[in-house]
ROLO-13991 format. One record per atom (N, C-alpha, C): residue number from 1; chain; x, y, z. Coordinates in nm, 2 decimals. Example, Ala and Ser with C-alpha at 12.3 -4.5 7.8 and 13.67 -1.06 7.14 Angstrom:
[atom 1,A,[1.32,-0.57,0.78]]
[atom 1,A,[1.23,-0.45,0.78]]
[atom 1,A,[1.32,-0.33,0.78]]
[atom 2,A,[1.28,-0.22,0.71]]
[atom 2,A,[1.37,-0.11,0.71]]
[atom 2,A,[1.29,0.00,0.79]]
This chain:
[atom 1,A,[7.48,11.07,6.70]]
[atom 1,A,[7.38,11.09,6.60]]
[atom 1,A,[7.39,10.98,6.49]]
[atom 2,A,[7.51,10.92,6.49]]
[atom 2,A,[7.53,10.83,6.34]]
[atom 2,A,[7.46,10.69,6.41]]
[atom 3,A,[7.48,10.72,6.51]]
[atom 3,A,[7.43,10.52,6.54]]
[atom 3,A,[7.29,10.56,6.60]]
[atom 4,A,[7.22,10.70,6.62]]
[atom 4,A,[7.07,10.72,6.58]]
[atom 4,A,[6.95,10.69,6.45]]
[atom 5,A,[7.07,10.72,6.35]]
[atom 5,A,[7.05,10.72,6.21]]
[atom 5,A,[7.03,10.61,6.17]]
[atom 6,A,[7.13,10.53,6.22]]
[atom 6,A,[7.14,10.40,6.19]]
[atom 6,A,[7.02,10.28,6.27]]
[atom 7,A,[7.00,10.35,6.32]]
[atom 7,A,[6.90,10.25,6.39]]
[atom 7,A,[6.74,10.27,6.31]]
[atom 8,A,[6.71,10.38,6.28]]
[atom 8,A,[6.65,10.45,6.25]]
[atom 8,A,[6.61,10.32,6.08]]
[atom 9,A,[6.75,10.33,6.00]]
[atom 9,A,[6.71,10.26,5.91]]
[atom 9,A,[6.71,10.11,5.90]]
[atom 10,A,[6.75,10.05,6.04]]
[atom 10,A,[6.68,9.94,6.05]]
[atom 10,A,[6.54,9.90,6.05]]
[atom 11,A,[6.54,9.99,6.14]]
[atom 11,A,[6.42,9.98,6.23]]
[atom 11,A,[6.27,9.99,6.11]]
[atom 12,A,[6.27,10.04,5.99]]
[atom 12,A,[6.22,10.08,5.88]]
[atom 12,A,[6.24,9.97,5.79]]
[atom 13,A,[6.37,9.93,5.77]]
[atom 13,A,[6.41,9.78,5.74]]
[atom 13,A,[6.35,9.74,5.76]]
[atom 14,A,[6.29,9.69,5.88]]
[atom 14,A,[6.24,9.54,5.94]]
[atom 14,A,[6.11,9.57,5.91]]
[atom 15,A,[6.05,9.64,5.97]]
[atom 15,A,[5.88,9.71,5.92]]
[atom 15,A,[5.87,9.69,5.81]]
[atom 16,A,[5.92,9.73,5.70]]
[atom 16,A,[5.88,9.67,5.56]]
[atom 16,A,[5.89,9.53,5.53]]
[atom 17,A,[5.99,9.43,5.59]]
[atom 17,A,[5.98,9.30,5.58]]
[atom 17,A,[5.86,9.23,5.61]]
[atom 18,A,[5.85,9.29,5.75]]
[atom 18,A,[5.73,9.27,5.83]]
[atom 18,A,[5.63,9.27,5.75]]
[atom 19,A,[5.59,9.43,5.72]]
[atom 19,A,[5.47,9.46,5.60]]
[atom 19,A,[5.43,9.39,5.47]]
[atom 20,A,[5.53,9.33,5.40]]
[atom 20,A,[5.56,9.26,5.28]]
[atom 20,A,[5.50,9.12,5.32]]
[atom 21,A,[5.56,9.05,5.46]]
[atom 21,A,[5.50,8.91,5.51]]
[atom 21,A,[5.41,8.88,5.54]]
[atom 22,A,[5.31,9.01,5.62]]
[atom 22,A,[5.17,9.02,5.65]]
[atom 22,A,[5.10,9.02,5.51]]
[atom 23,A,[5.12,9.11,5.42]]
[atom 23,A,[5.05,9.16,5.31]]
[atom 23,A,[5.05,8.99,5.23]]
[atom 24,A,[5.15,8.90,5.24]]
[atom 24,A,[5.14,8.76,5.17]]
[atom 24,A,[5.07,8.69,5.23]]
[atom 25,A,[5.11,8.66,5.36]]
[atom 25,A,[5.00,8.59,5.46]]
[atom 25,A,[4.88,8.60,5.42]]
[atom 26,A,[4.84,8.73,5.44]]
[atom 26,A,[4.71,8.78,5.45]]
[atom 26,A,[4.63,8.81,5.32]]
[atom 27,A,[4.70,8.80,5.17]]
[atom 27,A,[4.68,8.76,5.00]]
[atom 27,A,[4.49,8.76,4.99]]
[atom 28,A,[4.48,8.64,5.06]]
[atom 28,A,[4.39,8.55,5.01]]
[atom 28,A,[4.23,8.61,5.14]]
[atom 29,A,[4.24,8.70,5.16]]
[atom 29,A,[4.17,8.74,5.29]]
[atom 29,A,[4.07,8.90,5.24]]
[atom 30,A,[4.02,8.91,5.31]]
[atom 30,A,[4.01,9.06,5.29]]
[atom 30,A,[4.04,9.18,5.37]]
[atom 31,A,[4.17,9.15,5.41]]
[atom 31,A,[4.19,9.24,5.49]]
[atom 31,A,[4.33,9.33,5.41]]
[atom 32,A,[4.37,9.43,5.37]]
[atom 32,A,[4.43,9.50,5.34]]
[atom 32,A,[4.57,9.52,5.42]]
[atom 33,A,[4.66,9.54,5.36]]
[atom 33,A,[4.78,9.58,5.46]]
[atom 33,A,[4.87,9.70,5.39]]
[atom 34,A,[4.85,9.80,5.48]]
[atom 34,A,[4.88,9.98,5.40]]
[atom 34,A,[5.02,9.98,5.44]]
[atom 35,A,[5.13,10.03,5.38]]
[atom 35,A,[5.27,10.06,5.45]]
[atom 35,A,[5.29,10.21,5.44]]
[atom 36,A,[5.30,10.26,5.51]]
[atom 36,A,[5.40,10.37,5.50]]
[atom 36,A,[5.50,10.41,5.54]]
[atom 37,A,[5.62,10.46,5.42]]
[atom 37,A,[5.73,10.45,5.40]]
[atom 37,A,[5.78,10.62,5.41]]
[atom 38,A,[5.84,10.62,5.49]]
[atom 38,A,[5.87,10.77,5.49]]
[atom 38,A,[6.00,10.83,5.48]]
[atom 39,A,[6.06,10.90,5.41]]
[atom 39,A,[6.17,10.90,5.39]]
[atom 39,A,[6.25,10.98,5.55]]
[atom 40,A,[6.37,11.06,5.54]]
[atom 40,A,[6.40,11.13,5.68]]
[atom 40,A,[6.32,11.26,5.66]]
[atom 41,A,[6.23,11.24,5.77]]
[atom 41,A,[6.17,11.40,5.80]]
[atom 41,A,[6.21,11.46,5.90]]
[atom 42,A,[6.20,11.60,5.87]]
[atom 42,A,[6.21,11.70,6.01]]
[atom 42,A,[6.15,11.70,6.14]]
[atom 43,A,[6.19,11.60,6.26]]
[atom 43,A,[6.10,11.64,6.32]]
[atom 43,A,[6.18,11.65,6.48]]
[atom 44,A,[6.15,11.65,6.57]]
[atom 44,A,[6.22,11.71,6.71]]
[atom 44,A,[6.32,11.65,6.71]]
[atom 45,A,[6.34,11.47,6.66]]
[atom 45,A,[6.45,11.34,6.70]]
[atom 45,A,[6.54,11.40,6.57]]
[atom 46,A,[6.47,11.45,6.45]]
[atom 46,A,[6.57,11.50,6.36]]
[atom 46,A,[6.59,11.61,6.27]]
[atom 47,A,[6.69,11.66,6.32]]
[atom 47,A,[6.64,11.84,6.27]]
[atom 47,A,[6.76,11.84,6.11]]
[atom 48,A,[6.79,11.73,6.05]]
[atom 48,A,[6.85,11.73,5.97]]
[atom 48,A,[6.84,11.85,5.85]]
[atom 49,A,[6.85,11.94,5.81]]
[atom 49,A,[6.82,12.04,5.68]]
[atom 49,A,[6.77,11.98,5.55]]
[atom 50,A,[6.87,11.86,5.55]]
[atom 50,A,[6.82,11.80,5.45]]
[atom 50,A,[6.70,11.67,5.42]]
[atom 51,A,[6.63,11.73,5.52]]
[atom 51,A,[6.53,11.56,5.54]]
[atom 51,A,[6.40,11.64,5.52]]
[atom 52,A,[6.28,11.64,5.45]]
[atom 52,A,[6.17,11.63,5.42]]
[atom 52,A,[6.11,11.72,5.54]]
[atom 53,A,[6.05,11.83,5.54]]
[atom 53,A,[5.94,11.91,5.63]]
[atom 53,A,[5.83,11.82,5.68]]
[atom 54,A,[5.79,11.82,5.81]]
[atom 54,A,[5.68,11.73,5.87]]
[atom 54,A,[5.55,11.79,5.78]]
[atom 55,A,[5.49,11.91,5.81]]
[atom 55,A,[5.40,11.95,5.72]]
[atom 55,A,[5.39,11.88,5.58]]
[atom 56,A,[5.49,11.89,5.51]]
[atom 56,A,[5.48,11.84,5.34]]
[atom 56,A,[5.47,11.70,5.39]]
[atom 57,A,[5.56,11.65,5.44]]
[atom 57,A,[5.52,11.50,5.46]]
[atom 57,A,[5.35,11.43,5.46]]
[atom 58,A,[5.34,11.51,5.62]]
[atom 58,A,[5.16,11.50,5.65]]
[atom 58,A,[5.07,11.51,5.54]]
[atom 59,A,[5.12,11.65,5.44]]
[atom 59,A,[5.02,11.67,5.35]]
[atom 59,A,[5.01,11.58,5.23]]
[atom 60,A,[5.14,11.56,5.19]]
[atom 60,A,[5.16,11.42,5.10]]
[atom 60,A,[5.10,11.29,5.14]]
[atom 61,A,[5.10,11.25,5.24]]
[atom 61,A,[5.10,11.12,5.31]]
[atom 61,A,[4.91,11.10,5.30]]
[atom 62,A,[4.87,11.25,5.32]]
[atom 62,A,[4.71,11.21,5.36]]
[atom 62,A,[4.66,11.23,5.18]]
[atom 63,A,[4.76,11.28,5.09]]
[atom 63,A,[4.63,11.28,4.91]]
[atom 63,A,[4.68,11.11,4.92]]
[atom 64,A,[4.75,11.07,4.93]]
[atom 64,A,[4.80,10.90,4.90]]
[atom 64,A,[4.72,10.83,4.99]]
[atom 65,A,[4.69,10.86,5.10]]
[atom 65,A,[4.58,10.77,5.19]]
[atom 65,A,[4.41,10.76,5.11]]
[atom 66,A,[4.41,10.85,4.99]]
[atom 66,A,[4.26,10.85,4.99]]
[atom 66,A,[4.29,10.75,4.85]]
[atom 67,A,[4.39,10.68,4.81]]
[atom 67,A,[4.39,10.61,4.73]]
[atom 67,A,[4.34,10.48,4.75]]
[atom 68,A,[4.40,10.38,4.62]]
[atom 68,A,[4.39,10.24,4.70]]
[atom 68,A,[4.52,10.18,4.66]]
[atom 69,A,[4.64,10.23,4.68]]
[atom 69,A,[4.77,10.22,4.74]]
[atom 69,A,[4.81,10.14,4.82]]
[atom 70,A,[4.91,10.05,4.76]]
[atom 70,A,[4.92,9.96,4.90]]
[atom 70,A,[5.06,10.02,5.00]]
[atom 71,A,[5.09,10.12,4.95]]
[atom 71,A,[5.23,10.20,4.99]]
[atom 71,A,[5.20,10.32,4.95]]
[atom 72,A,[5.24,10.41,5.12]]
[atom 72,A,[5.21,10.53,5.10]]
[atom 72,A,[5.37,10.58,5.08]]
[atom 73,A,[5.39,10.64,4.97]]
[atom 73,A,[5.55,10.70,4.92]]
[atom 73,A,[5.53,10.85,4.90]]
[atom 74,A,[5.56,10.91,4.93]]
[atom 74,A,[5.56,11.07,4.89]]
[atom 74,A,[5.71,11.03,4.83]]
[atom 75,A,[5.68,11.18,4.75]]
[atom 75,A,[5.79,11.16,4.65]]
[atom 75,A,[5.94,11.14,4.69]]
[atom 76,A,[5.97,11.25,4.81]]
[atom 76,A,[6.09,11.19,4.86]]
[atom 76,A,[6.16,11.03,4.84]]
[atom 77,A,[6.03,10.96,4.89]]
[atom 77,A,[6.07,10.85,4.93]]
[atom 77,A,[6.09,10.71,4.82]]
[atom 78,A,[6.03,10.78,4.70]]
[atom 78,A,[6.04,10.67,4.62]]
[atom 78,A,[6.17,10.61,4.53]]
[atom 79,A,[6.26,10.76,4.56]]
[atom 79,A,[6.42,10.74,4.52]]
[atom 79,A,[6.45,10.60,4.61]]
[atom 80,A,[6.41,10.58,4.73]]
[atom 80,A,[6.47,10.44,4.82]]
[atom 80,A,[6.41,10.34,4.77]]
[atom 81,A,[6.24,10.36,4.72]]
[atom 81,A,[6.21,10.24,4.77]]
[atom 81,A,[6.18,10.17,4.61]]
[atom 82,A,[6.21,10.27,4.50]]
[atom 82,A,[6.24,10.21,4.35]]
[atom 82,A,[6.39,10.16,4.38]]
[atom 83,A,[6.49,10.09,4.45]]
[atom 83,A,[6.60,10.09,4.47]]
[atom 83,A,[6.54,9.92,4.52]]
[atom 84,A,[6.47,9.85,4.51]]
[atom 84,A,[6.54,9.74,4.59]]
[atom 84,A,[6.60,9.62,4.61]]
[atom 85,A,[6.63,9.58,4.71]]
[atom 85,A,[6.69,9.47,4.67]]
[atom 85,A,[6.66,9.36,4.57]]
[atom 86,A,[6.75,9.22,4.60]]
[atom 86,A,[6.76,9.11,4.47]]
[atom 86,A,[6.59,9.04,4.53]]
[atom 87,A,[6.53,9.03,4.44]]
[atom 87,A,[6.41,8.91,4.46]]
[atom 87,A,[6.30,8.97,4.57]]
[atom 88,A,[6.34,9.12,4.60]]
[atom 88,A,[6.20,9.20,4.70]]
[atom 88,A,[6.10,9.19,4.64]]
[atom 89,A,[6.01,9.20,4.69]]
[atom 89,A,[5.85,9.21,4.63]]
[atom 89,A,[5.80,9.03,4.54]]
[atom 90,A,[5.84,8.98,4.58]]
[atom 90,A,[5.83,8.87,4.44]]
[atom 90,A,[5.75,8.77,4.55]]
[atom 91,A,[5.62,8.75,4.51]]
[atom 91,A,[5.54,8.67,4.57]]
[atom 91,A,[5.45,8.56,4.50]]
Protein backbone atom coordinates (compact mmCIF):
# COMPACT_ATOMS: atom_id res chain seq x y z
CA UNK A 1 0.00 0.00 0.00
CA UNK A 2 2.95 2.49 0.94
CA UNK A 3 4.59 2.39 -2.59
CA UNK A 4 0.68 2.79 -3.81
CA UNK A 5 0.57 5.98 -1.91
CA UNK A 6 3.50 6.88 -3.10
CA UNK A 7 3.10 6.80 -6.49
CA UNK A 8 -0.13 8.30 -6.17
CA UNK A 9 1.69 11.55 -4.98
CA UNK A 10 3.93 11.66 -7.73
CA UNK A 11 1.85 11.14 -10.13
CA UNK A 12 -0.16 14.43 -8.89
CA UNK A 13 3.27 16.00 -8.62
CA UNK A 14 3.95 15.89 -12.13
CA UNK A 15 0.33 16.92 -13.29
CA UNK A 16 0.62 20.01 -11.52
CA UNK A 17 4.01 20.85 -13.07
CA UNK A 18 2.56 19.88 -16.20
CA UNK A 19 -0.59 22.15 -15.52
CA UNK A 20 1.55 25.22 -14.26
CA UNK A 21 3.73 24.79 -17.81
CA UNK A 22 0.69 24.56 -20.09
CA UNK A 23 -1.14 27.42 -18.17
CA UNK A 24 2.45 29.71 -19.07
CA UNK A 25 2.80 28.45 -22.47
CA UNK A 26 -0.53 28.99 -23.17
CA UNK A 27 -0.61 33.00 -21.01
CA UNK A 28 -1.03 34.87 -23.99
CA UNK A 29 -3.90 32.76 -25.87
CA UNK A 30 -7.32 32.23 -25.01
CA UNK A 31 -7.47 29.09 -24.03
CA UNK A 32 -7.81 28.43 -20.27
CA UNK A 33 -6.07 25.73 -18.27
CA UNK A 34 -8.38 24.36 -15.05
CA UNK A 35 -6.37 22.04 -12.51
CA UNK A 36 -7.80 19.96 -10.22
CA UNK A 37 -6.20 19.15 -7.20
CA UNK A 38 -7.62 16.69 -5.06
CA UNK A 39 -6.64 15.77 -1.93
CA UNK A 40 -6.78 11.57 -0.81
CA UNK A 41 -10.37 10.51 -1.40
CA UNK A 42 -12.31 7.56 -0.59
CA UNK A 43 -12.62 5.63 -3.29
CA UNK A 44 -12.33 1.63 -4.31
CA UNK A 45 -8.07 2.09 -4.87
CA UNK A 46 -8.45 3.88 -1.44
CA UNK A 47 -10.47 3.12 1.43
CA UNK A 48 -8.30 5.18 3.75
CA UNK A 49 -10.79 6.49 6.94
CA UNK A 50 -9.00 9.33 6.81
CA UNK A 51 -9.10 10.63 3.17
CA UNK A 52 -12.07 12.88 2.02
CA UNK A 53 -15.69 11.02 0.93
CA UNK A 54 -16.05 10.79 -2.91
CA UNK A 55 -19.57 12.39 -2.61
CA UNK A 56 -18.27 15.64 -0.68
CA UNK A 57 -15.41 15.66 -2.98
CA UNK A 58 -17.82 15.60 -6.32
CA UNK A 59 -19.99 18.03 -4.57
CA UNK A 60 -17.25 20.44 -3.71
CA UNK A 61 -15.45 20.08 -6.89
CA UNK A 62 -18.66 20.90 -9.13
CA UNK A 63 -19.69 24.76 -6.71
CA UNK A 64 -15.75 25.55 -7.69
CA UNK A 65 -16.25 24.46 -11.36
CA UNK A 66 -18.99 27.20 -11.90
CA UNK A 67 -16.33 29.69 -10.90
CA UNK A 68 -13.54 31.30 -12.81
CA UNK A 69 -10.86 29.48 -10.80
CA UNK A 70 -7.93 28.47 -12.25
CA UNK A 71 -7.70 25.52 -9.53
CA UNK A 72 -10.29 23.55 -8.36
CA UNK A 73 -9.26 23.02 -4.28
CA UNK A 74 -11.94 21.85 -2.01
CA UNK A 75 -11.02 22.61 1.28
CA UNK A 76 -9.29 19.46 2.12
CA UNK A 77 -6.88 20.17 -0.27
CA UNK A 78 -5.74 23.56 0.26
CA UNK A 79 -3.70 22.66 3.53
CA UNK A 80 -1.21 21.02 0.53
CA UNK A 81 -1.41 23.22 -1.98
CA UNK A 82 -1.01 26.71 0.37
CA UNK A 83 2.34 24.71 1.28
CA UNK A 84 4.51 25.18 -1.76
CA UNK A 85 7.59 24.89 -2.71
CA UNK A 86 10.71 27.58 -3.19
CA UNK A 87 9.82 29.82 -6.46
CA UNK A 88 6.26 27.68 -7.46
CA UNK A 89 3.87 29.58 -9.22
CA UNK A 90 6.32 32.54 -10.15
CA UNK A 91 5.82 33.36 -13.81
Amino acid sequence: MELFSCFCITTKAALHSYTLSQRYMLKDTSVKILEIAPPGVQTYFNNDPSSMLLASFIDETMKVLGTDADEVLVEEAKVFRNNPGPNEGIL
